[in-house]
C-alpha positions as CSV (number, residue, x, y, z in Angstrom):
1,X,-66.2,50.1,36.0
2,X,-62.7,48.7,37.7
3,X,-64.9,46.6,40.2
4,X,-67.0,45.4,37.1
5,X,-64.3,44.5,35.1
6,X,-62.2,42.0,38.2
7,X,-66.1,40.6,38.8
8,X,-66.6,39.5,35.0
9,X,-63.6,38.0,35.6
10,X,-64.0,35.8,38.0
11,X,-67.5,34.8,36.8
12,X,-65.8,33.5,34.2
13,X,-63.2,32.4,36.0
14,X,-62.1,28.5,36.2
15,X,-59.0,26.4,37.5
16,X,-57.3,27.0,34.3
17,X,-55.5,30.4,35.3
18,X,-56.7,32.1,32.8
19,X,-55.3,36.2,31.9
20,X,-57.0,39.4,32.7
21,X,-55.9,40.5,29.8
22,X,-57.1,37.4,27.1
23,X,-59.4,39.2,24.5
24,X,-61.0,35.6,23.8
25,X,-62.6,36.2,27.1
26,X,-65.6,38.2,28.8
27,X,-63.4,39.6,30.8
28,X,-61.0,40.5,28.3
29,X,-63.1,42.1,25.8
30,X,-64.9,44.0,28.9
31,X,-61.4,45.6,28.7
32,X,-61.2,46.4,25.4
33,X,-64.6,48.2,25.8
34,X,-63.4,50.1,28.7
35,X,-60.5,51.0,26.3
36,X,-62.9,52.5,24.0
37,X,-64.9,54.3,26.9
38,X,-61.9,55.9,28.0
39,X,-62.0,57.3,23.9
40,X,-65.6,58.5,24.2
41,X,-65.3,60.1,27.8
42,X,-62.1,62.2,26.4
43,X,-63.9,63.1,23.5
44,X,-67.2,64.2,25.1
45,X,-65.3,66.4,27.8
46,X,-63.7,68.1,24.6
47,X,-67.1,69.4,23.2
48,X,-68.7,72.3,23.8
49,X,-71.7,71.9,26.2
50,X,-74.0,73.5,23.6
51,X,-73.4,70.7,21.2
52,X,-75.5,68.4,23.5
53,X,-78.6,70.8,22.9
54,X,-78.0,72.3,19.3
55,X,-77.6,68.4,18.1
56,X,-80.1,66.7,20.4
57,X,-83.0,66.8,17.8
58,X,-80.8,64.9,15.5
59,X,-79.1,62.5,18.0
60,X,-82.5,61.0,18.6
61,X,-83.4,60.6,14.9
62,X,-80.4,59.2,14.4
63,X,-80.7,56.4,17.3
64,X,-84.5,56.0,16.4
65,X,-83.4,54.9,12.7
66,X,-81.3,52.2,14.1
67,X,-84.6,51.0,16.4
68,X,-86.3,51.1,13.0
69,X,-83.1,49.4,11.4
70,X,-82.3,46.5,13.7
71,X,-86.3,45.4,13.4
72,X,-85.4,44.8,9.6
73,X,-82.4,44.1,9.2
74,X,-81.1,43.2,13.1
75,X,-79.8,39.6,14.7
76,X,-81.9,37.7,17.1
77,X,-80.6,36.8,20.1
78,X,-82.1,35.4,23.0
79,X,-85.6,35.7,21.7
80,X,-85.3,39.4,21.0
81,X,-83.9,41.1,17.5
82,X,-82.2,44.1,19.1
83,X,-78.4,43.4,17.8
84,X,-76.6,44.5,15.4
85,X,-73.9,42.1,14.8
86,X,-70.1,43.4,13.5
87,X,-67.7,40.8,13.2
88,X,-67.8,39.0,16.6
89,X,-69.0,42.0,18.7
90,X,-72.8,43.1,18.9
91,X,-74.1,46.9,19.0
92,X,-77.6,47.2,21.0
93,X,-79.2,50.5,19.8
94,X,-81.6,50.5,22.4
95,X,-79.1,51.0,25.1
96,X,-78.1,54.5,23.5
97,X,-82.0,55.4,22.9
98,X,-81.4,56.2,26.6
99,X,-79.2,59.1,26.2
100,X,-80.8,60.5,23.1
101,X,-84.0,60.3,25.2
102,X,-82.4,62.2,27.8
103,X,-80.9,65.2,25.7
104,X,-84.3,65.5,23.6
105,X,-86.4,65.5,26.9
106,X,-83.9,67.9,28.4
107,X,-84.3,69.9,24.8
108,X,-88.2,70.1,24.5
109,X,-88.8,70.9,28.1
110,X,-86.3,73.4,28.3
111,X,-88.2,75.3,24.8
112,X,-91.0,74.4,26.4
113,X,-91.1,76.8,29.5
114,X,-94.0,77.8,31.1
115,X,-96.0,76.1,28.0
116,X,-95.5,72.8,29.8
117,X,-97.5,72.4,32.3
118,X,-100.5,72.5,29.2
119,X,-102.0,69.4,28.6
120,X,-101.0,69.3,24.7
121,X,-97.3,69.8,25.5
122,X,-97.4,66.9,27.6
123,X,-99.0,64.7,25.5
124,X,-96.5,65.9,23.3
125,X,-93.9,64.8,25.6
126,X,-95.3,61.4,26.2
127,X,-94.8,60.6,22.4
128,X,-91.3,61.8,22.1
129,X,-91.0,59.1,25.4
130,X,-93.6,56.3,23.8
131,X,-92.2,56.7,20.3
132,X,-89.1,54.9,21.2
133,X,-90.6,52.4,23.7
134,X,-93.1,51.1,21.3
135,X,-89.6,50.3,18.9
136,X,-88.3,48.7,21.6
137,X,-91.2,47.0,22.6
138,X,-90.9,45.6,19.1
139,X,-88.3,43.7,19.4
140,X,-89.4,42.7,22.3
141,X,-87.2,44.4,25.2
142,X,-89.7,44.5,28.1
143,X,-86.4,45.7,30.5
144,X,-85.5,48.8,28.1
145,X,-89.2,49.8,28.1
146,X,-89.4,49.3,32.1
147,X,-86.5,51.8,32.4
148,X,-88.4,54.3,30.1
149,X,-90.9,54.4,33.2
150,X,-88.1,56.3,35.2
151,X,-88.8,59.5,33.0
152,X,-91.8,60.2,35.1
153,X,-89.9,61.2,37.7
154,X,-87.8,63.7,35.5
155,X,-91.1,65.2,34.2
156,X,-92.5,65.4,38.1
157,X,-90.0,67.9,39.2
158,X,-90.4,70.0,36.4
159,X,-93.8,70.0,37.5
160,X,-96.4,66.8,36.5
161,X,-98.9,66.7,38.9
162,X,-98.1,64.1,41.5
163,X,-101.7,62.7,41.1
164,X,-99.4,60.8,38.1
165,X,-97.4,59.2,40.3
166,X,-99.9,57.6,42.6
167,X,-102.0,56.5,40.2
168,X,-98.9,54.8,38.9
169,X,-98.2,53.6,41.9
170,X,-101.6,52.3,42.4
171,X,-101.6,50.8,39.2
172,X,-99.0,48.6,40.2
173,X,-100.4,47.4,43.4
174,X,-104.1,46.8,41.3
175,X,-102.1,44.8,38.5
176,X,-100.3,42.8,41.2
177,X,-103.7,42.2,43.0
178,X,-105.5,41.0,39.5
179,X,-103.2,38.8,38.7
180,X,-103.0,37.1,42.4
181,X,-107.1,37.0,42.1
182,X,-106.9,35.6,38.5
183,X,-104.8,32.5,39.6
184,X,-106.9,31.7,43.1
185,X,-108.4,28.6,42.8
186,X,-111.0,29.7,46.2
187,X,-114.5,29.0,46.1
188,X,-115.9,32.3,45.9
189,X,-119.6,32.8,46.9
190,X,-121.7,34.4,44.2
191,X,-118.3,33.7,42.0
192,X,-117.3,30.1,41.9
193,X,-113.6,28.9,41.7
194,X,-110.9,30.9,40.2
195,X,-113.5,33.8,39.7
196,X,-111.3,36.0,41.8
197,X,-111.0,38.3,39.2
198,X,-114.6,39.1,38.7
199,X,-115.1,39.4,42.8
200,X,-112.0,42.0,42.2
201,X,-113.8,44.0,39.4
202,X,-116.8,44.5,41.4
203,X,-114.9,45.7,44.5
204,X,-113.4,48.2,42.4
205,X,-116.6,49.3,41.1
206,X,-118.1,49.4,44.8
207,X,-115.1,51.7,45.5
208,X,-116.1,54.2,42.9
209,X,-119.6,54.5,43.8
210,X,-118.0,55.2,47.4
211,X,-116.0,57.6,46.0
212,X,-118.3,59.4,43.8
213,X,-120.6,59.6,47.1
214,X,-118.2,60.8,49.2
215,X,-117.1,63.6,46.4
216,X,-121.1,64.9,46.5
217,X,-121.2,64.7,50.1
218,X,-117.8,66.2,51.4
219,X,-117.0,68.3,48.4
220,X,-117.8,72.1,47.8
221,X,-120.7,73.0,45.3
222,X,-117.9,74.9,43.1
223,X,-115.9,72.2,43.1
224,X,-118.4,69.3,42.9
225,X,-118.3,68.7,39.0
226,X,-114.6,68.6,38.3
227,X,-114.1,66.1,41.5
228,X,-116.5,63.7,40.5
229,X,-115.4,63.8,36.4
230,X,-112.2,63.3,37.8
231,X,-113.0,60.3,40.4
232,X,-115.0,59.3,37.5
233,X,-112.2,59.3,34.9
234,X,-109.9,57.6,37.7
235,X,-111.9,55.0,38.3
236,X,-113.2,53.7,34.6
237,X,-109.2,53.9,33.9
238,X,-109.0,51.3,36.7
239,X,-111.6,49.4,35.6
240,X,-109.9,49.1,32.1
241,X,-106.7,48.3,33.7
242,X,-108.1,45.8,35.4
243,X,-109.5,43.8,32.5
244,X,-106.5,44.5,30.5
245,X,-104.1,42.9,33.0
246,X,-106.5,39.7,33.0
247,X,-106.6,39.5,29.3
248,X,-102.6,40.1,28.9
249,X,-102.2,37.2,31.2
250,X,-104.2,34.9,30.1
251,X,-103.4,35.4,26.1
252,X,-100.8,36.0,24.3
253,X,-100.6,39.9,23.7
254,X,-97.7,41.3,24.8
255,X,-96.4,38.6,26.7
256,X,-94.9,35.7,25.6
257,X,-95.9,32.6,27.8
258,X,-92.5,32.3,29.8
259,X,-92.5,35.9,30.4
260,X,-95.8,35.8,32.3
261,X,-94.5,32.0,34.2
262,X,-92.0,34.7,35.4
263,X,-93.8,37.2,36.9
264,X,-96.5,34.5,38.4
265,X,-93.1,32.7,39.8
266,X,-91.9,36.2,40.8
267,X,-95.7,36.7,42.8
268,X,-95.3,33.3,44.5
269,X,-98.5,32.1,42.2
270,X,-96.1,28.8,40.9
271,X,-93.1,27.0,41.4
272,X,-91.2,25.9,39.0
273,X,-87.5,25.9,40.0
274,X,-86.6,23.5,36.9
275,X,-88.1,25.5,33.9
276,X,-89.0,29.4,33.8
277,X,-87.6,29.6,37.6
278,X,-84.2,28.0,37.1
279,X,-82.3,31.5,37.2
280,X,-84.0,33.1,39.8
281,X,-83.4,29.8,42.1
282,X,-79.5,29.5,41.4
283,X,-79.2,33.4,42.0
284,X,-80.8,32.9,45.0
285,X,-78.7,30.1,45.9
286,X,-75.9,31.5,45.1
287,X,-76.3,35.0,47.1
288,X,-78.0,33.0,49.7
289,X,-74.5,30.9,49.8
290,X,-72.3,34.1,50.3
291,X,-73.8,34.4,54.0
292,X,-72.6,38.1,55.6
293,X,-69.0,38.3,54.3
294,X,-68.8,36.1,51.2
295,X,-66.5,33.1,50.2
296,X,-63.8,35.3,48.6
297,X,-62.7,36.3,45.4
298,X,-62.4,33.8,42.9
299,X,-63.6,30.9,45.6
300,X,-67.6,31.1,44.9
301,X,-68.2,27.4,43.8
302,X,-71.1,28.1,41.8
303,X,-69.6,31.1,40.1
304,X,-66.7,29.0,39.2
305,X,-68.8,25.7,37.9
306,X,-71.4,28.4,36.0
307,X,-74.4,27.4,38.0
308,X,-76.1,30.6,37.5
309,X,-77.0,31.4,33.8
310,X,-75.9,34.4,32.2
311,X,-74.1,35.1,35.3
312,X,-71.3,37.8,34.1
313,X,-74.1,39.9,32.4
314,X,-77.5,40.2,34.1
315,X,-77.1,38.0,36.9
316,X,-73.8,39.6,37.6
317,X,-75.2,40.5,41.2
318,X,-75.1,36.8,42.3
319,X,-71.4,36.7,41.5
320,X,-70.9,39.8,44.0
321,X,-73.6,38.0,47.0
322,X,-71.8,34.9,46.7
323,X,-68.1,36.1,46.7
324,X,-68.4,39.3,49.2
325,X,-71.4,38.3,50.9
326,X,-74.0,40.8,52.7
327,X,-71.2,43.7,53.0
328,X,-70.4,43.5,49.3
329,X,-73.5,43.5,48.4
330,X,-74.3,46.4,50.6
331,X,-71.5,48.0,49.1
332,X,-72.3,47.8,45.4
333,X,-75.4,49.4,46.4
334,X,-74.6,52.0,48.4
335,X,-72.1,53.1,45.2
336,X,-74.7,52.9,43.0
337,X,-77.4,54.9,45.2
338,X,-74.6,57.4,45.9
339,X,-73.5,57.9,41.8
340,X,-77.2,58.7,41.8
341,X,-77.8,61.1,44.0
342,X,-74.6,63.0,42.7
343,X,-76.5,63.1,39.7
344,X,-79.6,64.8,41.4
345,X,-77.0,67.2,43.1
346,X,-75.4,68.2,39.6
347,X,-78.3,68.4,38.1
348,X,-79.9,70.7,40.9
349,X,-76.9,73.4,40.3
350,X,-77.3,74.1,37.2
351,X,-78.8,77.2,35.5
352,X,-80.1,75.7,32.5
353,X,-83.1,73.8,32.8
354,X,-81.9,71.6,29.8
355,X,-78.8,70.8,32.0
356,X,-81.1,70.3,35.1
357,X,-83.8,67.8,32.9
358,X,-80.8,65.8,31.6
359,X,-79.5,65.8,35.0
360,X,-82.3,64.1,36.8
361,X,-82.7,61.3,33.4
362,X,-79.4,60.1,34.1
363,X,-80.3,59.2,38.0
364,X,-83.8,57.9,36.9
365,X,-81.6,55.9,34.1
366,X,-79.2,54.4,36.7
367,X,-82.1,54.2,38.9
368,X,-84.2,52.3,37.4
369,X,-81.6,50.1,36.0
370,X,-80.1,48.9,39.5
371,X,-83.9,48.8,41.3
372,X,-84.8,46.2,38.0
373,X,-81.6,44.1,38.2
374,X,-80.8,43.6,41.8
375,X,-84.7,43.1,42.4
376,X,-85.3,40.2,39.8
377,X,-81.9,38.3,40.5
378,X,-83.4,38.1,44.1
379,X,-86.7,37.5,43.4
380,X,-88.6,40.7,44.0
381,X,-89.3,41.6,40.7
382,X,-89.5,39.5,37.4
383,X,-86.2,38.1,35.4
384,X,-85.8,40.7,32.7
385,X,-82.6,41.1,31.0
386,X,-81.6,44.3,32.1
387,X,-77.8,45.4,32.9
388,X,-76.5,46.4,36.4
389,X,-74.8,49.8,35.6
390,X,-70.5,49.6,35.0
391,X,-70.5,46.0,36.4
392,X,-72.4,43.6,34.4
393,X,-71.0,42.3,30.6
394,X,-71.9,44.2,27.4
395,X,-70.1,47.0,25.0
396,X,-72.7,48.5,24.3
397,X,-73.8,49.1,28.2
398,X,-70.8,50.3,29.3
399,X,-70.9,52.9,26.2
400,X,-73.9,54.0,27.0
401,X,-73.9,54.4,30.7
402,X,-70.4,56.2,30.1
403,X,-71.6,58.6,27.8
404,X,-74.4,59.4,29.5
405,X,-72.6,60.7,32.5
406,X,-69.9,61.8,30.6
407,X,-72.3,64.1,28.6
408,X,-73.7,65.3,32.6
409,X,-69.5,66.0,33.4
410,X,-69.7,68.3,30.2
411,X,-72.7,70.4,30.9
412,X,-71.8,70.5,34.7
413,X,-68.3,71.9,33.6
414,X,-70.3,74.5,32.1
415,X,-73.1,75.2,34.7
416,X,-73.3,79.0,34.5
417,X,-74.3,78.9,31.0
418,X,-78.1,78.8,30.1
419,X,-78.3,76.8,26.8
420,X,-80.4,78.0,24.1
C-alpha cells in the first residue's frame, strides 16, 4: 500500500515540488484513504469471526441494493454509471460486491456440504455469482465482471469437475480464433473473402462428427450413451459460442464499438495507435523506456509530462516499468503472486470450510485483478479499467482490497473454530 502510495505520487508528480501530504492531490487523498483503511482493518480484527458468516446473507443484500441503486440514481463517469458521488470523493459499489461475494460463497458452500456437488446446488451457486455480474454488467463494467470469472477456481477445489475449466479454457482459445477468422480478408475456397468464420464453423462441426465417431468406436457399450450426449452437448455449446462471438463483434450487443477496436488492437487484427490504441501504445512506450533497471524515481519523462492516460489509476504499472525498469517490475509481481499464495496457504489451514471458500476468493480476487491489469497495460489482454491491487488510485479499491484480507486476518486468527 506504502509502495502504491510513493508511485501515485510521482505519477503525478511535476517540477513544481509538490507535498506528499497535499490532499488537493492523488497522492494526497490516496493518504487520506489509507488513513481510513487503517480504521476498517482495526475494526475488522475487533469482530468476532462468526460475524463474517452470521451477517454474510445480509452483507450481500445490502451491496446488491447499491448495484441496483447506483443504475438509478448513480454518476456516470467514463462511460460507465457505477459511482456514487459525495462531495468530491466517489464510492464504487462494485468494488465491495467482491467481498460480499466472497463471504456468501464461503456461506452457501459451507451449508451446502456434500449437497454441492448436485447439479441444482450449483446452478444455485452460479446465480448467487451471475446475479451480481449481470448489475455490474449494467453499468457497463466489463473488468468487475472479468474478475467474477476467478470464482471458478474457488468452486473447483471444493470440487467442480475440472471438465469446467477446460472447456473454459477452450472457450477462450475458440473466441480468440473466431474473431481472428472473422476479420481475415483471405480468399477462402468454397468460402470467398472474409468468410473465415464460416470455414471455422464447419471445422468445428467436422470435429464433432470425429468425436462422436471416435466415442462409438473406442468407448465401452455401458458407457457409450452418456459419452456421446456429452461430446454431443460439448460440441452444440461450441457451436453456439461460436456464432455468438461473431454476432457480438460484429453488432452492438454487449460491446460498445471501442470496446471491440480494443480487443481487435489487443489480437493484432488493427492498428490504430492514434484512437482506441493510444493507451496501450504510451504504456508500452513508457515500460519499454524503463529498459532493465528503470530511470529512477521521480525521473520517468513520460510519467512526469502525463503521456500515459490515467496513469496513477489503471495504468499505474507503466509508472513502475518506466521508473524501476525490468527488476521493479519483476518485483511488484513477485509481491503480488506471493500475497496470493499466502492467501491459498491461510486458507488451506483452516477448519471451517467457510474460512477455507473465503480463503481461496480472496487469491482468485487479487488474482485475477493483477493477471487483467498488468496484461492489458502491456498489450496481452484488452484495456479494461480494472485496478492493480494496493498500488493503483481509488478509495474505494483500497477499501475493498483491505477489507477483504482483513476479513481473511480475522477468520485465520480464529482457525480452529468451525463456523456455523
Amino acid at each position: 500500500m506504502l509502495l502504491g502510495w510513493t508511485t501515485i505520487y510521482s505519477a503525478g508528480f511535476h517540477d513544481g515540488g509538490q507535498s506528499f501530504f497535499d490532499f488537493g492531490t492523488e497522492s494526497g487523498k490516496q493518504l487520506f484513504w489509507i488513513g481510513v483503511c487503517a480504521i476498517l482493518a482495526l475494526i475488522i480484527l475487533n469482530l468476532e469471526g462468526s460475524f463474517f458468516n452470521q451477517f454474510a446473507w445480509p452483507i450481500y443484500g445490502f451491496v446488491m441494493l447499491l448495484l441496483v441503486l447506483v443504475l438509478l440514481v448513480g454518476k456516470e463517469v467514463g462511460g460507465a454509471k457505477a459511482w456514487f458521488r459525495i462531495g468530491s470523493f466517489g464510492i464504487q459499489p462494485s468494488e465491495f460486491s467482491k467481498m460480499a461475494l466472497a463471504l456468501v460463497m464461503g456461506r452457501f458452500i459451507a451449508e451446502s456440504g456434500s449437497k454441492f456437488r448436485q447439479v441444482n446446488t450449483r446452478l444455485k451457486a452460479a446465480g448467487i455469482l451471475l446475479f451480481p455480474a449481470g448489475l455490474i454488467l449494467l453499468q457497463p463494467d466489463l473488468g468487475t465482471v472479468l474478475v467474477y470469472s476467478g470464482f471458478v477456481f474457488v468452486l473447483y477445489r471444493e470440487g467442480l469437475s475440472g471438465a469446467i475449466l477446460i472447456g473454459g479454457m477452450g472457450g477462450l482459445a475458440l473466441g480468440v480464433i473466431c474473431i481472428i477468422m472473422g476479420q481475415s480478408t483471405i480468399d477462402y475456397p468454397f468460402f470467398g473473402e472474409a468468410g473465415g468464420e464460416f470455414l471455422l464453423y464447419g471445422i468445428v462441426i467436422f470435429v464433432i462428427g470425429i468425436s462422436l465417431l471416435s466415442v462409438k468406436l473406442f468407448t465401452l457399450p455401458r458407457h457409450r450413451k452418456k459419452r456421446i450426449w456429452g461430446t454431443a452437448l460439448w460440441g452444440l455449446a461450441a457451436i453456439i459460442f461460436s456464432v455468438g462471438v461473431s454476432t457480438v463483434m460484429k453488432t452492438d450487443m454487449l460491446l460498445k464499438g471501442y470496446q471491440k477496436q480494443r480487443i481487435l488492437i489487443t489480437l493484432g487484427q488493427i492498428e490504430d495507435p492514434q484512437g482506441s490504441g493510444y493507451n496501450l501504445d504510451k504504456s508500452k512506450m513508457a515500460i519499454g523506456s524503463g529498459g532493465f533497471t528503470g530511470k529512477g524515481y521521480l525521473h520517468g519523462p513520460m510519467t512526469k509530462f502525463n503521456y500515459v492516460p490515467e496513469q496513477s489509476t489503471d495504468f499505474i504499472f507503466s509508472t513502475i516499468g518506466e521508473e524501476w525498469g525490468f527488476l521493479g517490475c519483476f518485483v511488484v509481481i513477485i509481491l503480488q503472486v506471493t500475497l496470493c499464495i499466502r492467501l491459498i496457504f491461510l486458507a488451506e489451514r483452516q477448519r471451517s470450510q467457510f474460512s477455507r471458500v473465503y480463503g481461496y476468493s480472496c487469491a482468485s480476487i487479487l488474482f485475477m485483478h493483477l493477471l487483467i491489469n498488468v496484461g492489458m497495460v502491456i498489450g496481452l489482454a484488452p484495456v479494461i479499467g480494472i485496478p492493480l491491487p494496493f498500488f493503483s488510485y481509488g478509495g474505494s479499491s483500497i477499501m475493498g482490497f483491505t477489507i477483504l484480507i482483513c476479513i481473511m486476518l480475522r477468520l485465520d486468527a480464529e482457525r480452529l473454530t468451525i463456523f456455523r
